[in-house]
VEXDREN-2710 file (C-alpha; in Angstrom, 1 decimal):
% VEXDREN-2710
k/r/px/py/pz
1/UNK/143.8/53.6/136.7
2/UNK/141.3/50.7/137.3
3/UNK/138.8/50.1/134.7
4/UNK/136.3/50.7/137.3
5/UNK/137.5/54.3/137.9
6/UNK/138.1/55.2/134.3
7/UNK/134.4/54.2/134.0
8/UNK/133.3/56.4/136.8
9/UNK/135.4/59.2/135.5
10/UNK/133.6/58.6/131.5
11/UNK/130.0/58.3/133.1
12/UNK/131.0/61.7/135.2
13/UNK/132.1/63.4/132.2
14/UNK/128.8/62.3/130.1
15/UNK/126.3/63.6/133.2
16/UNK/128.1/67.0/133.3
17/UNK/128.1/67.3/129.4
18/UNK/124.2/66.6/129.7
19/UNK/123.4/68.8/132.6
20/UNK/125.2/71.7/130.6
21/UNK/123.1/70.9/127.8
22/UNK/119.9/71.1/129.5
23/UNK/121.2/74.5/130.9
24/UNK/121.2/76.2/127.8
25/UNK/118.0/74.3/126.6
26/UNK/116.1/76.0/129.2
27/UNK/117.9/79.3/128.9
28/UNK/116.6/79.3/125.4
29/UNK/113.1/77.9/125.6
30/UNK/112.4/79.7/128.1
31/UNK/114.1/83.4/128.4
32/UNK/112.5/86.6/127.7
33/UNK/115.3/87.8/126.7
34/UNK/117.3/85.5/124.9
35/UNK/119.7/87.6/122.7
36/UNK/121.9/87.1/119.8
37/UNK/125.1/87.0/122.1
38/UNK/123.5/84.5/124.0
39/UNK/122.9/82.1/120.7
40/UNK/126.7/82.8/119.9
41/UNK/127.6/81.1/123.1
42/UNK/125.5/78.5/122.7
43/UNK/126.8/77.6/119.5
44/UNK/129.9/78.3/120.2
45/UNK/129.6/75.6/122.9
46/UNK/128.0/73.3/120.8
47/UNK/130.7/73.3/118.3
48/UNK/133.3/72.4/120.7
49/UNK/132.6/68.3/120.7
50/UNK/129.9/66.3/119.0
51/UNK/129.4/65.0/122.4
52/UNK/128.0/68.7/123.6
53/UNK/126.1/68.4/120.2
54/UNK/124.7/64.8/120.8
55/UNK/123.4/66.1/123.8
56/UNK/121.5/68.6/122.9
57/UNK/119.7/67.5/120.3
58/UNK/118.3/64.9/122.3
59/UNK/116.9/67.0/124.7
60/UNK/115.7/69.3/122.2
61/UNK/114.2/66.7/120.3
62/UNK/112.2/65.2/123.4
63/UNK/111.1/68.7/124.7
64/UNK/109.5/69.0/121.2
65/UNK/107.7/65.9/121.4
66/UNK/106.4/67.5/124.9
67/UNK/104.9/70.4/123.4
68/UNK/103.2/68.7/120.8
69/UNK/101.6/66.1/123.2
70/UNK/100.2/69.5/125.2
71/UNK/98.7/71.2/121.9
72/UNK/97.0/67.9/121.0
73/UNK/95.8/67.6/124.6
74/UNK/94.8/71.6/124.3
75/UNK/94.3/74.2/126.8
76/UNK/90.8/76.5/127.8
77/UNK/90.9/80.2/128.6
78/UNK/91.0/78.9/131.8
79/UNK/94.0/77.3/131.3
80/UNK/95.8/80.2/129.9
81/UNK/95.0/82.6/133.0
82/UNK/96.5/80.0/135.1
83/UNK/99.8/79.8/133.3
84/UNK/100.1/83.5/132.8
85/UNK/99.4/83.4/137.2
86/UNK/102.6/80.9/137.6
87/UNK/105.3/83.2/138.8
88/UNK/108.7/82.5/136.6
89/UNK/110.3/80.5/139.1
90/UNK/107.3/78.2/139.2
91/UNK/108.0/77.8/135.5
92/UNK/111.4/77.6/135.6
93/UNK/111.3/74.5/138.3
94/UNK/108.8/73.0/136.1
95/UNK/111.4/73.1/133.3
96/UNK/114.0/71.9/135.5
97/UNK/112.0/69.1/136.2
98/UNK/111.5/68.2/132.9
99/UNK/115.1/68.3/132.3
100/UNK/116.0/66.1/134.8
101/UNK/113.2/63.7/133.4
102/UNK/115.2/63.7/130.4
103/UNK/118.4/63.6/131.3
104/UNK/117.5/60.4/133.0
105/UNK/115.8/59.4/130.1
106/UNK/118.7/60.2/127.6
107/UNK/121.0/58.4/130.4
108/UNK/119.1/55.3/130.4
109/UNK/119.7/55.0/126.7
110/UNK/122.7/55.7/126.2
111/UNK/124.0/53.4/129.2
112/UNK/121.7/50.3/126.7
113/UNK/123.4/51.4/123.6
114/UNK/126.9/53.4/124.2
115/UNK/130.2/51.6/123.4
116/UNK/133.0/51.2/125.3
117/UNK/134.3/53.9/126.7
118/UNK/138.0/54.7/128.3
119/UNK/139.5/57.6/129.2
120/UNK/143.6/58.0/128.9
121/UNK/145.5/61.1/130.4
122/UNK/149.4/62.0/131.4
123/UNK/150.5/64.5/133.2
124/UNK/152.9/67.1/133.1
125/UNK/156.4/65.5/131.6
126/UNK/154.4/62.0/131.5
127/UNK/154.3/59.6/128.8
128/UNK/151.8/56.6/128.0
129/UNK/151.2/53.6/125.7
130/UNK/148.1/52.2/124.6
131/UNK/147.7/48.9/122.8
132/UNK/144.0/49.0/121.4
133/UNK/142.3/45.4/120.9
134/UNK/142.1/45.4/117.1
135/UNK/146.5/46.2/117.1
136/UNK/147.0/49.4/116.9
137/UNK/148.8/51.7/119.1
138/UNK/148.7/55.3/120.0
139/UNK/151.6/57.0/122.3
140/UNK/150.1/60.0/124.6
141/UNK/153.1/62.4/125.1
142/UNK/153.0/65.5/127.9
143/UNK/149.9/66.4/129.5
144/UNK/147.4/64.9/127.5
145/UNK/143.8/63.6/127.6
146/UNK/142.5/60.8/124.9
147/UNK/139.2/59.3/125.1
148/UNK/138.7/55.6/123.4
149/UNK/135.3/54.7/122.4
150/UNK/134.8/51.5/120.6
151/UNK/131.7/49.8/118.8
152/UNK/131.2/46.6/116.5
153/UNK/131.0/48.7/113.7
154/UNK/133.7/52.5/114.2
155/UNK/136.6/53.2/116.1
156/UNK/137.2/56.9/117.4
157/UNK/139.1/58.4/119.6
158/UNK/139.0/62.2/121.1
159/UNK/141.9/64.1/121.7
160/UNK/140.5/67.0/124.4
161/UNK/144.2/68.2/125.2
162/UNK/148.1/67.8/124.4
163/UNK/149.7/65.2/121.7
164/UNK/149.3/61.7/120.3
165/UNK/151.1/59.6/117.9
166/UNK/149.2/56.8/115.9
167/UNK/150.3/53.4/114.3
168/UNK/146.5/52.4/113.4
169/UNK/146.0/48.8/111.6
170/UNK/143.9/49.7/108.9
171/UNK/140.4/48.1/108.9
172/UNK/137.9/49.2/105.8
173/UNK/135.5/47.9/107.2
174/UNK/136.0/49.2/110.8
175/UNK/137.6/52.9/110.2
176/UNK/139.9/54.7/113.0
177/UNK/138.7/58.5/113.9
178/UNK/140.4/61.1/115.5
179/UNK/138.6/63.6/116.6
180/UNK/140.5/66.8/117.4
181/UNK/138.6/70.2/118.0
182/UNK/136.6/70.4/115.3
183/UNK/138.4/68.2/113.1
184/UNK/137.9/64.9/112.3
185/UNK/140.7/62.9/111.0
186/UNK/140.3/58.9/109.4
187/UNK/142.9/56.6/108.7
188/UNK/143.9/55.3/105.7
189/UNK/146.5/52.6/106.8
190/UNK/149.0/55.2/108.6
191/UNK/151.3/56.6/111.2
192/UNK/150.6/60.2/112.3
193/UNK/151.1/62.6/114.9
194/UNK/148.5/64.7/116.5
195/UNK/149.0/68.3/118.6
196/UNK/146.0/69.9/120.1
197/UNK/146.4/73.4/122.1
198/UNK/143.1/74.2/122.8
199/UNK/143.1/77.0/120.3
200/UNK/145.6/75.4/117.2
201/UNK/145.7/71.7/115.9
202/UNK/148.2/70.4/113.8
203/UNK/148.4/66.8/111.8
204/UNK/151.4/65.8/110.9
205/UNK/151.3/62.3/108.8
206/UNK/154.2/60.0/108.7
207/UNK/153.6/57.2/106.9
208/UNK/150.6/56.2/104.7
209/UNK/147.6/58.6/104.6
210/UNK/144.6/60.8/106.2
211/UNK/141.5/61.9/105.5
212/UNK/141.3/65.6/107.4
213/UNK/138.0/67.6/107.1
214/UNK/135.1/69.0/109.9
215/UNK/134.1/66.7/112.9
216/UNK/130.2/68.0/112.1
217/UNK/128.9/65.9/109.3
218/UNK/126.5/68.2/108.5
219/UNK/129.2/70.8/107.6
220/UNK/131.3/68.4/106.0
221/UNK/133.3/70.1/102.9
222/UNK/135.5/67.8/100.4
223/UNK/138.0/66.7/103.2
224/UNK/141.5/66.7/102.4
225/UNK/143.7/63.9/101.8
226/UNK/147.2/64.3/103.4
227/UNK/150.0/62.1/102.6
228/UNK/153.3/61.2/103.8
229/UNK/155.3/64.0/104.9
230/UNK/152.0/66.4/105.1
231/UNK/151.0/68.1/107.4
232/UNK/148.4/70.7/108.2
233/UNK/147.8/73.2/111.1
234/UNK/143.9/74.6/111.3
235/UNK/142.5/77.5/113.5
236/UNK/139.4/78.6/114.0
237/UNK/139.9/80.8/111.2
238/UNK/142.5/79.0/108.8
239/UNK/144.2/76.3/107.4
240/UNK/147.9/75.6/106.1
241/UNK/149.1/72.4/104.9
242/UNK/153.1/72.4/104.0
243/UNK/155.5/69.6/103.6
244/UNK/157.9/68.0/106.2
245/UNK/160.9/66.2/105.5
246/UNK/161.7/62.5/107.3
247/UNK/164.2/64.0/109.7
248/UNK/162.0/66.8/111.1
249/UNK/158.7/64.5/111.6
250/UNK/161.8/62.0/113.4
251/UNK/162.5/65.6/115.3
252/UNK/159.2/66.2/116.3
253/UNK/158.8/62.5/117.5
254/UNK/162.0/62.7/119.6
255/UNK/160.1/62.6/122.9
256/UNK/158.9/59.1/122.5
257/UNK/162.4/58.7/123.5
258/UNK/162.4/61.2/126.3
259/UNK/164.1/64.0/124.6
260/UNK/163.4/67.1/122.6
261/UNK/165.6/68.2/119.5
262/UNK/166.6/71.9/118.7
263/UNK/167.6/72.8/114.7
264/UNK/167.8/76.2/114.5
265/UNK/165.2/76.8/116.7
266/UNK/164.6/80.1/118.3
267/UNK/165.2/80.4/122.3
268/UNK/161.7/81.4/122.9
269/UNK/160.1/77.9/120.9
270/UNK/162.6/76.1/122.9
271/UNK/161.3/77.6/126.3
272/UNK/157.9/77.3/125.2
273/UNK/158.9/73.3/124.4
274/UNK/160.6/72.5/127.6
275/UNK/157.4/74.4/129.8
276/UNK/155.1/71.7/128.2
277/UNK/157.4/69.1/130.5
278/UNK/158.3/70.6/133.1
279/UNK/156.6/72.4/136.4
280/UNK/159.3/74.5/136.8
281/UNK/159.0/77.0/133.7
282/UNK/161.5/78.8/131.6
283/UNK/160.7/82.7/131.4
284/UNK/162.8/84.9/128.6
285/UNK/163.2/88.0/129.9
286/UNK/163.7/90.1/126.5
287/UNK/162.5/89.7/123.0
288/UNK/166.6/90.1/122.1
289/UNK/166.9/86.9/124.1
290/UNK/163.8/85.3/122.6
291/UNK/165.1/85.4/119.1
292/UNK/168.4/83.7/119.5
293/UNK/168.5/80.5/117.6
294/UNK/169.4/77.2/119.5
295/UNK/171.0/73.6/118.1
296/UNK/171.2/70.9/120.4
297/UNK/169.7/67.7/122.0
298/UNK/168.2/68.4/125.5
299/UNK/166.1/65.6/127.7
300/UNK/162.4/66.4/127.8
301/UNK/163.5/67.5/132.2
302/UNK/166.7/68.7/131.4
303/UNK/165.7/72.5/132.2
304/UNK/169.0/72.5/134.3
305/UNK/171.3/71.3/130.8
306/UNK/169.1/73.4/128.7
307/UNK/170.5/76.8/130.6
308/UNK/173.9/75.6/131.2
309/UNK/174.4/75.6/127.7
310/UNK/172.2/78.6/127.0
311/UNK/174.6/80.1/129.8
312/UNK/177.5/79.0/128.1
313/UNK/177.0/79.5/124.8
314/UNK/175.1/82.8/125.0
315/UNK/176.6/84.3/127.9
316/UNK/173.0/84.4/129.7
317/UNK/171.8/85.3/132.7
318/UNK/169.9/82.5/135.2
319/UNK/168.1/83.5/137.6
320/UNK/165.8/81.6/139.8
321/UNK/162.8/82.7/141.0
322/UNK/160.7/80.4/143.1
323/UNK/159.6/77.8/140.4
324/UNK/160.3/79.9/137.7
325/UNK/163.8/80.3/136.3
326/UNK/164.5/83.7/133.9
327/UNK/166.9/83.7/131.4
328/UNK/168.3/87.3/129.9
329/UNK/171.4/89.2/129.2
END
């Protein structure tokens, strides 16, 4: 990807993230009925990035500073039997103006003061390096999305979808964040691996140490501090740190060199594994099937191995079906 594109594709991303903002500003400044399932969303949206945060606030902030420059200005009776005339799409196209003023506004000053910006992504059963300038490294396994922004003064990356693994040169000055959902993670001089579902996240560290706590400063609790061999897996509703020995974080790793390893693993986890590869998905067919356990070494496309041996072992059925292959008794 040239560096022009990948800029086209970070300003795109920033102007859709803006528009969406001023969406819900107007919703909610200017609704009748704005309800408490509609505030839900909206925060619900907002605590999906900083960025949708970010956003918002700056267009809340400067359609504040509007509505006080009209009070000082103030308004005669005369004034107020005109507004209450303007139909509600004459309002609402004022608004929309406004936003667009704004947006404009908030664009302008972000494109003065934002840091460099690059996008990284790999498709289904792809596989990428990055070398960052200040020497560290990040691997971007299956299907993945990282975005790189770097300043004089932080270094953060976002992990929107799929799996990363870190080697981050440790700068005090200068700290490394991941943000992942709502989580923020900063390095401590470390190696660590990063999986991000949409729904679950998981931080596994492998060498030196984390910080892990909430990507919103303002609800910032005492983050933990994971070590080597830690790892935690946080929800929307929970979090569970437990302890990993050396051989199953090397496990876990084992696609950096293109394969996936199976220890007592159950048929279905293996399936679900091998689908995060390949276009041509695995189906289990019964929950009998499902729960048979599997030991081997597979590549990260070898869907063909995988059910020769499940064939073999188990004395399955495969069955193709278009691009979908179903394994049962």
């Amino acid at each position: 990807m040239s560096g022009e594109s990948q800029d086209n594709k970070a300003v795109s991303e920033a102007e859709a993230i803006r528009v969406r903002a001023a969406d819900w500003l107007m919703e909610r400044r200017v609704s009748q009925d704005w309800s408490a399932d509609d505030q839900a969303a909206l925060d619900a949206w907002l605590a999906e990035s900083p960025l949708h945060l970010l956003a918002y606030w700056r267009l809340d902030a400067a359609w504040s500073r509007t509505d006080r420059l009209v009070a000082l200005r103030g308004s005669s009776a005369s004034d107020g039997d005109e507004i209450k005339r303007r139909s509600r799409p004459a309002i609402i196209a004022a608004v929309a103006a406004f936003a667009i003023f704004a947006l404009l506004a908030v664009a302008g000053a972000q494109y003065l003061l934002r840091p460099t910006a690059t996008i990284y992504a790999t498709s289904v059963g792809g596989h990428k390096t990055i070398a960052l300038s200040d020497g560290s490294r990040v691997e971007l396994n299956t299907d993945s999305v990282l975005r790189v922004s770097t300043s004089a003064d932080r270094r953060t990356v976002i992990l929107d979808k799929g799996e990363a693994y870190f080697e981050i040169k440790h700068n005090a000055a200068h700290p490394f964040t991941a943000i992942v959902g709502n989580h923020r993670v900063t390095d401590i001089g470390t190696k660590f691996l990063v999986r991000h579902d949409g729904h679950n996240m998981e931080v596994s560290v492998v060498e030196g140490s984390v910080s892990f706590g909430e990507a919103d400063a303002r609800m910032q609790t005492q983050p933990l501090l994971l070590t080597s061999g830690d790892s935690v897996i946080a929800t929307a509703s929970s979090m569970v740190v437990t302890k990993k020995t050396p051989q199953k974080l090397a496990n876990e790793l084992s696609w950096r060199s293109g394969v996936l390893v199976f220890k007592y693993t159950t048929l279905a986890e293996a399936v679900a594994e091998f689908n995060r590869y390949n276009r041509e998905k695995l189906i289990v067919a019964d929950s009998a099937v499902a729960h048979l356990t599997v030991v081997g070494t597979f590549p990260t496309n070898g869907v063909s191995e995988f059910t020769d041996a499940a064939q073999a072992i188990f004395g399955l059925r495969i069955e193709k079906r278009g691009n979908d292959v179903v394994i049962s008794r």
